[in-house]
C-alpha positions in Angstrom: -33.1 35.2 61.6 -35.4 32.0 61.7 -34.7 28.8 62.4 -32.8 26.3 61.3 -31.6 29.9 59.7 -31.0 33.5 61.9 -34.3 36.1 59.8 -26.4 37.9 61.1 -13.9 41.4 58.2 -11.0 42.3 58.8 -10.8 42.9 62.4 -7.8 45.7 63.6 -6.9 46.5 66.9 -5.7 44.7 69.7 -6.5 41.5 71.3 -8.7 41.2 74.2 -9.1 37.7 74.4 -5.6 35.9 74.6 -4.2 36.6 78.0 -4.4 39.6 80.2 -4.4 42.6 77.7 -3.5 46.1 79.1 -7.0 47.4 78.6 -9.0 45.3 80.9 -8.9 45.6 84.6 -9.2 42.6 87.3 -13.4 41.4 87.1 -15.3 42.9 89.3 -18.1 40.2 89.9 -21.1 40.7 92.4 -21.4 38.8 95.6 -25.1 38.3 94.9 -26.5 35.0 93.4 -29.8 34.0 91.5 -32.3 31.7 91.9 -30.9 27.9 90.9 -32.1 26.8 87.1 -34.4 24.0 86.8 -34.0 21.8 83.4 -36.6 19.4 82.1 -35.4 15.7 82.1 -38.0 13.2 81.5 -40.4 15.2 82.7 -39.2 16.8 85.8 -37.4 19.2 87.1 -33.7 19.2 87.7 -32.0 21.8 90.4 -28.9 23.5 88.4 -26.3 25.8 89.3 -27.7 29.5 90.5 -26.1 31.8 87.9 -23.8 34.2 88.9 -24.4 37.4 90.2 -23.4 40.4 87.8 -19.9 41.0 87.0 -18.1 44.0 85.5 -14.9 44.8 83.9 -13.4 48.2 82.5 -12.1 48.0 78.8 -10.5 50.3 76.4 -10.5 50.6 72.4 -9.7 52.7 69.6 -12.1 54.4 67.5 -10.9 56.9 65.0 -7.4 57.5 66.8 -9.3 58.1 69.9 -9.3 55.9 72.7 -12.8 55.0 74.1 -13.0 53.9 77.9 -16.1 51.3 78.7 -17.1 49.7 81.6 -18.9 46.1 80.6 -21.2 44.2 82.4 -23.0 41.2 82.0 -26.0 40.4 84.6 -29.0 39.1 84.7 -32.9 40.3 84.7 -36.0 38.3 86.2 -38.7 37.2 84.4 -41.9 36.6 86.5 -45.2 35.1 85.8 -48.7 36.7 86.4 -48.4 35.5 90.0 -45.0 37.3 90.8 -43.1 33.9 91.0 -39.5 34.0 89.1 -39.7 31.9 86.2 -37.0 32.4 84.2 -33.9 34.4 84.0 -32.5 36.4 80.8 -28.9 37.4 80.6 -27.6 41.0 79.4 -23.9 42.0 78.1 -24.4 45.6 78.1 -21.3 48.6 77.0 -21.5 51.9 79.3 -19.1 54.3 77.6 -18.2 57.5 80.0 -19.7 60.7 79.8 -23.1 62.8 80.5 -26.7 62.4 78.6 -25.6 59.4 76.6 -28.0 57.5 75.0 -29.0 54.0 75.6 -29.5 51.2 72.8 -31.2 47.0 73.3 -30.1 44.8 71.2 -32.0 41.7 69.9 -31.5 38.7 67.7 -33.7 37.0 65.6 -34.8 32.9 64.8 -36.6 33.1 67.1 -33.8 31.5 69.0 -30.7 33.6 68.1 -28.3 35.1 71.2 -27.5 38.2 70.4 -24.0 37.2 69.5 -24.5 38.6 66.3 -25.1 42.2 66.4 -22.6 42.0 69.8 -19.8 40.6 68.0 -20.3 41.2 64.9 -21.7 44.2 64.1 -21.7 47.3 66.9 -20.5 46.0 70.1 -16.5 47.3 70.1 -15.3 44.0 69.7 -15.9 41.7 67.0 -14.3 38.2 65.9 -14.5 37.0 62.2 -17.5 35.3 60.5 -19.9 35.2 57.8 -17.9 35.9 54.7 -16.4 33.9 51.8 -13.4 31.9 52.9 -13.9 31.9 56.6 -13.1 28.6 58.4 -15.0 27.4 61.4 -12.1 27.0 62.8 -10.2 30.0 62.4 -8.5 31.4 65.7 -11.8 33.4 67.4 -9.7 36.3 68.4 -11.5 39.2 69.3 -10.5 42.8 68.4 -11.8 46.5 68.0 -14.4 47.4 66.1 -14.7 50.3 64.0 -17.6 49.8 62.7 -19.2 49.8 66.7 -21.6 52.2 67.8 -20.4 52.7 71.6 -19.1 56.4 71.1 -22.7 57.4 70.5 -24.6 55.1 72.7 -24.2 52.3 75.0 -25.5 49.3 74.0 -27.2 46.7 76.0 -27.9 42.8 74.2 -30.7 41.2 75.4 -30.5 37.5 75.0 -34.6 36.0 75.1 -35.2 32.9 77.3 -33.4 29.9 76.0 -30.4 31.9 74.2 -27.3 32.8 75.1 -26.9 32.1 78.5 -30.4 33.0 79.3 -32.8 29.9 80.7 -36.2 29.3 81.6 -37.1 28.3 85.1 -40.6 26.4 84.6 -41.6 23.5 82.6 -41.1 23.1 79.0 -45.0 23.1 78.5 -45.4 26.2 80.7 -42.3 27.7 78.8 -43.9 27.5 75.9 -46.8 29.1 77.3 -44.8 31.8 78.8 -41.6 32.7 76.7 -42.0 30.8 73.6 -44.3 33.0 71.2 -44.7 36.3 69.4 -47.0 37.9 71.9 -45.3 36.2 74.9 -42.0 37.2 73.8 -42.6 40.9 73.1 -44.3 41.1 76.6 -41.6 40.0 78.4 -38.5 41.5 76.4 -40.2 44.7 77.1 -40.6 44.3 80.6 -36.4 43.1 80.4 -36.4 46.8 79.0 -37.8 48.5 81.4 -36.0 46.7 84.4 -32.4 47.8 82.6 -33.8 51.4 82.6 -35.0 51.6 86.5 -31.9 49.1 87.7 -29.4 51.1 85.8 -31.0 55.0 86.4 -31.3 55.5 83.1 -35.4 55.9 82.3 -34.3 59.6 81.6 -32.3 58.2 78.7 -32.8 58.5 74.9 -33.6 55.4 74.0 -33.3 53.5 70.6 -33.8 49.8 69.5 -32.4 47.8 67.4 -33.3 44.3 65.8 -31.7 41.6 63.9 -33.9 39.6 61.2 -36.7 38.3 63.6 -35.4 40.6 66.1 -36.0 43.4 63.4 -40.0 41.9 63.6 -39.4 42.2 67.6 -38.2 45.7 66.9 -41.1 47.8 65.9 -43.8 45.3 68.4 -41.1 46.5 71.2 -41.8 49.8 70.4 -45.2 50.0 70.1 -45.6 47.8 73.5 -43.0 50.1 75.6 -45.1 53.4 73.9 -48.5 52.0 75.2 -48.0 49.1 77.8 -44.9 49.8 79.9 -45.0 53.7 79.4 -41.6 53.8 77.9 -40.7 56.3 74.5 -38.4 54.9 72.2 -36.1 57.5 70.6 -35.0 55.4 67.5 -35.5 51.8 65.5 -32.9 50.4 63.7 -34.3 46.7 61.9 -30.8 44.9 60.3 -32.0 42.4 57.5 -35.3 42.4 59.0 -38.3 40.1 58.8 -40.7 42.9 58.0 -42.1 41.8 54.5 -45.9 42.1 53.1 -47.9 38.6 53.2 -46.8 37.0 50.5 -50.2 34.6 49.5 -50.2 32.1 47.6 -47.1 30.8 45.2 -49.2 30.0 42.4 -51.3 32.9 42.6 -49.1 36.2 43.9 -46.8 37.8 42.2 -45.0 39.1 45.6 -43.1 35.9 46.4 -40.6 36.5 43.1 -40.9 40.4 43.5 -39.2 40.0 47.0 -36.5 37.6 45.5 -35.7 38.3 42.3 -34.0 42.0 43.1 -31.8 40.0 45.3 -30.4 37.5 43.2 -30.1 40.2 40.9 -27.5 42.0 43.2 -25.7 38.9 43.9 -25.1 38.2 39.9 -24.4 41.9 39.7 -21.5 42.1 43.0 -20.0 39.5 40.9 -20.2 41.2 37.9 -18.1 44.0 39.7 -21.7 46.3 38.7 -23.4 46.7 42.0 -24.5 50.1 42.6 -27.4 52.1 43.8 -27.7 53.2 39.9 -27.8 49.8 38.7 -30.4 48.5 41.6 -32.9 51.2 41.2 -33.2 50.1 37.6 -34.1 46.6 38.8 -36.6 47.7 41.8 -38.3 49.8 39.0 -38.7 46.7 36.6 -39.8 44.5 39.5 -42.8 46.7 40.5 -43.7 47.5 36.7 -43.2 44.9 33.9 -42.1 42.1 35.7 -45.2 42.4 38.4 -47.3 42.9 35.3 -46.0 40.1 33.5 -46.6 37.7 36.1 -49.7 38.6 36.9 -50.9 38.0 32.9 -49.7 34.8 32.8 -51.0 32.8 29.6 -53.8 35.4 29.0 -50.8 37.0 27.3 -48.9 34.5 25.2 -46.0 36.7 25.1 -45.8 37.9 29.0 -43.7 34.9 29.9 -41.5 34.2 27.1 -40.5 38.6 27.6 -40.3 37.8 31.3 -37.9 34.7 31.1 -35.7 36.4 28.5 -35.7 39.7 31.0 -34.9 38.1 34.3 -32.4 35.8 32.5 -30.2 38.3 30.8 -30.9 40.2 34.9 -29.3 37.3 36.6 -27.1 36.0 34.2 -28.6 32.2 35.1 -28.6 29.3 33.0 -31.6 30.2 30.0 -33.0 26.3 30.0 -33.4 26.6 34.1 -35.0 30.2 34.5 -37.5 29.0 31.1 -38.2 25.8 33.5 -38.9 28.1 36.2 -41.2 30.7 34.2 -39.0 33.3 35.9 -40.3 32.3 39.4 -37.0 32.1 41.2 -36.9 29.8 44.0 -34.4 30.3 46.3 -33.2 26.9 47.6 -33.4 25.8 43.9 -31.3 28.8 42.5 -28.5 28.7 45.0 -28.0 24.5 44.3 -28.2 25.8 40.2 -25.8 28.7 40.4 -23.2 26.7 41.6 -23.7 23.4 40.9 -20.7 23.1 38.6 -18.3 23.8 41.3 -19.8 21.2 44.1 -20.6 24.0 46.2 -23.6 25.7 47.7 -24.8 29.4 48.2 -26.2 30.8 51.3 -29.7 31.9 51.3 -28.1 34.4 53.4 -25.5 35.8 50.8 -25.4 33.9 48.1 -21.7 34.4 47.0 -20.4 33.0 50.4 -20.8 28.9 49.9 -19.8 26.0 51.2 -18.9 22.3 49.5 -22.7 20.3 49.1 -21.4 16.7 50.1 -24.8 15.7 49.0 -24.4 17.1 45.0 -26.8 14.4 43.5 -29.6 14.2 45.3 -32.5 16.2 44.1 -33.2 18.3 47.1 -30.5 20.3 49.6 -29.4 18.0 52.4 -27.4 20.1 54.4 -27.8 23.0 56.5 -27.2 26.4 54.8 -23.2 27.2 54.5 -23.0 30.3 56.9 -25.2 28.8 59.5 -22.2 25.9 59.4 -19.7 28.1 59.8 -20.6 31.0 62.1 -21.5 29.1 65.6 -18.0 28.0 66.7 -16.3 31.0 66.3 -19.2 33.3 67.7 -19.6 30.7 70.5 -16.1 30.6 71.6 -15.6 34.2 71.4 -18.4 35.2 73.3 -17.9 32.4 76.0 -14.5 33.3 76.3 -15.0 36.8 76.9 -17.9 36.4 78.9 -16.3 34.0 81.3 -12.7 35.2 81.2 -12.3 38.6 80.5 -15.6 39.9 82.4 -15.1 37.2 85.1 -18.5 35.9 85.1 -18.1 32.4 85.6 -20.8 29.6 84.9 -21.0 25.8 84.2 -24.3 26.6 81.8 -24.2 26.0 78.3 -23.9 29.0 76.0 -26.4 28.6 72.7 -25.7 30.7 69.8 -28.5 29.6 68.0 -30.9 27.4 69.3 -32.7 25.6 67.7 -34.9 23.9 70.8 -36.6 27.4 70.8 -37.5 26.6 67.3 -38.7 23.9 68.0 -41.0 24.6 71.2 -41.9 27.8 69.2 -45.6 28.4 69.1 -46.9 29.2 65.6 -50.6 28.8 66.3 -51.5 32.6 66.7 -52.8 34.9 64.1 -49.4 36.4 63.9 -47.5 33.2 63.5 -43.8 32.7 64.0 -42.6 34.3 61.2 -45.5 37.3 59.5 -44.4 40.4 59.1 -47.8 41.5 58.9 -47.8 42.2 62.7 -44.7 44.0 63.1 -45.4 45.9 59.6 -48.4 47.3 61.8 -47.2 48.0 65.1 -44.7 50.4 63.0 -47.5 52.3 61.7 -48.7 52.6 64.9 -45.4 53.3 66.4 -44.9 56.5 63.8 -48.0 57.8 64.5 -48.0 57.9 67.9 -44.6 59.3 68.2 -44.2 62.0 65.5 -40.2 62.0 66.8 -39.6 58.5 66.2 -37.1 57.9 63.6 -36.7 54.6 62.0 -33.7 52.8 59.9 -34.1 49.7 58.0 -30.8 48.3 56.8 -30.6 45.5 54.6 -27.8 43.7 52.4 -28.6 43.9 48.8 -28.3 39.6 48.1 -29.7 38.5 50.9 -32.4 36.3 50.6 -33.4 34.9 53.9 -34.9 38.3 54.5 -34.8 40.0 51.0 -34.7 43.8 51.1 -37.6 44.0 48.2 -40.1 43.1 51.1 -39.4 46.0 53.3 -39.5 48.2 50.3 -42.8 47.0 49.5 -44.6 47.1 52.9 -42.4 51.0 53.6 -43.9 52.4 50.2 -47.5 51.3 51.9 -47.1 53.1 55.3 -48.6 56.7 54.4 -46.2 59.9 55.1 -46.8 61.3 58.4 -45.0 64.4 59.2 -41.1 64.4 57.8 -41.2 61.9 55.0 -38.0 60.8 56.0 -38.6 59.5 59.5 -38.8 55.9 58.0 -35.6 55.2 55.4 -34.7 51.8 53.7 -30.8 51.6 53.5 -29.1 48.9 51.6 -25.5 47.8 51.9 -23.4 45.7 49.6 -23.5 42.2 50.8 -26.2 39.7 52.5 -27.9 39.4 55.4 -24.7 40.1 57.4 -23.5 42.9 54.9 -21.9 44.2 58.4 -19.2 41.1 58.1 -18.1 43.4 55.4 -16.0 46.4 56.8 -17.5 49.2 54.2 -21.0 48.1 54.5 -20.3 48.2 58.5 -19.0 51.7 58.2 -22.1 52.5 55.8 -24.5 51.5 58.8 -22.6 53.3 61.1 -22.5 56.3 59.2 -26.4 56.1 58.4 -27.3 55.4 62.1 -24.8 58.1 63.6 -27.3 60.5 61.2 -30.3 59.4 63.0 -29.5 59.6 66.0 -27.9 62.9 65.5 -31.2 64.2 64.9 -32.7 63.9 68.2 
């Protein structure tokens, strides 16, 4: 999830989250306490609140007409500097189901500056609360219930929040934060080190161990890997990238045909879901004439004076668009554009992160989108109150700090200076070769929604048919799910990534 964006039902079950429920024991909180925060006002540094030390409570669900017992906790982990002094603090909520040899599974958002709300309670933690999907108020009741799309029965699941989400906060200046916590290089060193202190605080180095990564976090997810494997001296098991940022460099606009190869298949899908003709059949056609004749007909450009009239007439009967717009475009898609055009008759907006799920644009004239994207409006009260709620309440680990969902500070302070940038997949796309190769057991999942287009799934389709076959030629897979880039919102698409990651980790 980037920033201002994150490159994410019917719930059933009981509810945890008004009143005492029957399946959660009194809180269990540690005596201990951290090191007071420090916040940056004008300039210097203000004592806060020490956070609290961890605190655990038992839980119940049901999974299949089983009843799965949990304990939760949610604690924190130092962060220290090259000197040894604590400078920040990053908080965990992790799920430790009962039973032998289990394995063990981090969890990370994206932006950068995403909590990992998200995949907790939307997408494999066992509870999850409403959002993301057509309809959906942001103030709905945030009522949490079971899961059963949630991956505890086969491994526990630990979300890492990075420095300046969640609950998790720097301890240094906001110039040394930057230098420290807010970066792609920075960031992986540290999350890995977060890693490895779960592992050796919790016993559990013994432990398969798997990652998984949300949109940016699916960038973080390979670097992770590769950094544990050589750095720390840690073997990952398994990677899992949801709607990841993992595309090939796109070049230039004007010059590239890449940009509208990574797009177009996703419009595509969103046209076709409407269409009630969304299938794996029906896609495969559409990958097959992105990498062939559209590719080739972009490429041509006017030295063919029939390449762009074939291409405009193809992509328009594809995405069933207005035939005056995509001619004005020459079949170059842009996103921002497309989602104001395909429903600008209505009032309403799509989101760039599923483009059937929009919003009312109170802005409809002006020539350029003036609001923020219609799931980011919708999605950070309920996730906030849910999680805060749960966090505080039900676990017992009580705090005056602010809770950020998504924030978008750490977008701001984010350093984009480095080779990598903020937001290449370039990086990450080679840290998973290196990651295969050095672990001929590694197994690797890439889920994506067919419509979304914040991170389409044409780009990790692209950079996987690059990465040559070493060993089993199905160590890396590219699944797609109906929906965007939270298909898991979706129940099926959440029981699809269930099913496809229960399979993987089945094979180790």
């Amino acid at each position: 999830m980037t920033i201002p964006s994150i490159c994410l039902a019917e719930p059933v079950g009981h509810v945890v989250s008004e009143g005492a429920s029957d399946d959660t024991k009194t809180p269990a909180p540690d005596t201990k306490s951290t090191t007071p925060d420090a916040k940056t006002v004008s300039g210097l540094l203000v004592a806060q609140p020490p956070l609290p030390g961890d605190a655990h409570v038992e839980q119940t669900m049901q999974l299949e007409g089983k009843t799965l017992h949990y304990t939760v906790t949610v604690g924190t982990l130092p962060v220290r500097d090259s000197k040894g002094v604590l400078s920040g603090e990053v908080v965990y909520t992790a799920y430790v189901a009962e039973g032998k040899d289990r394995p063990v599974t981090f969890a990370f958002n994206g932006g950068p500056g995403a909590a990992s709300v998200y995949l907790n309670l939307g997408a494999i933690g066992p509870k999850r609360v409403a959002f993301g999907a057509e309809g959906q108020s942001p103030s709905d009741p945030a009522t949490l219930m079971d899961n059963p799309g949630t991956w505890l029965d086969f491994t526990d699941l630990v979300f890492i929040d990075p420095v300046g989400t969640g609950f998790s906060r720097s301890l240094v200046s906001e110039e040394e934060s930057k230098k420290q916590f807010y970066g792609p290089d920075q960031d992986i060193e540290y999350l890995s080190r977060n890693v490895y202190d779960w592992l050796v605080k919790n016993g559990r180095l013994q432990s398969r161990k798997y990652i998984v990564g949300e949109s940016y976090g699916g960038y973080r997810g390979p670097r992770l890997t590769a950094y544990l494997q050589s750095k720390i001296g840690v073997a990952v098991n398994g990677l899992v990238l949801v709607s990841p940022a993992l595309s090939p460099d796109a070049g230039s606009q004007d010059l590239s045909p890449i940009p509208w190869m990574m797009t177009l298949p996703s419009i595509v899908a969103a046209n076709y879901e409407r269409q009630g003709k969304l299938t794996n059949e029906s896609m495969a056609e559409v990958i097959d004439y992105t990498r062939s004749e559209y590719a080739v007909d972009l490429m041509k450009g006017t030295s063919d004076p029939a390449a762009t009239p074939r291409l405009v007439k193809r992509v328009t009967e594809l995405t069933g668009l207005d035939a005056t717009f995509v001619r004005q475009s020459g079949g170059r898609l842009e996103t921002q554009a497309f989602l104001r055009e395909e429903f600008r008759e209505t009032g309403k907006l799509g989101s760039r992160y599923d483009p059937n799920v929009t919003a009312y644009d109170p802005f409809p004239y002006n020539p350029t989108q003036e609001t923020n994207d219609p799931i980011l409006l919708s999605i950070i009260a309920p996730t906030t109150t849910a999680m805060v709620d749960f966090v505080t309440r039900t676990v017992g680990w009580k705090t005056e700090a602010r809770y950020n969902a998504l924030s978008y500070d750490v977008g701001r302070l984010w350093d984009q200076s480095s080779s990598n940038g903020a937001f290449s997949g370039s990086a990450s796309a080679t840290d998973l070769r290196v990651a295969v190769a050095t672990d001929p057991k590694l197994r690797v999942v890439i889920a994506h929604g067919w419509a979304d287009l914040s991170c389409p799934f044409m780009g990790s389709v692209l950079t996987v048919s690059q990465i040559p076959t070493m060993g089993d030629p199905t160590r890396v897979q590219v699944h797609e799910y109906p929906g965007g880039h939270m298909y898991y919102a979706r129940p099926a698409s959440s029981l699809a990534l269930r099913k496809d990651v229960m399979e993987m980790v089945s094979k180790h």
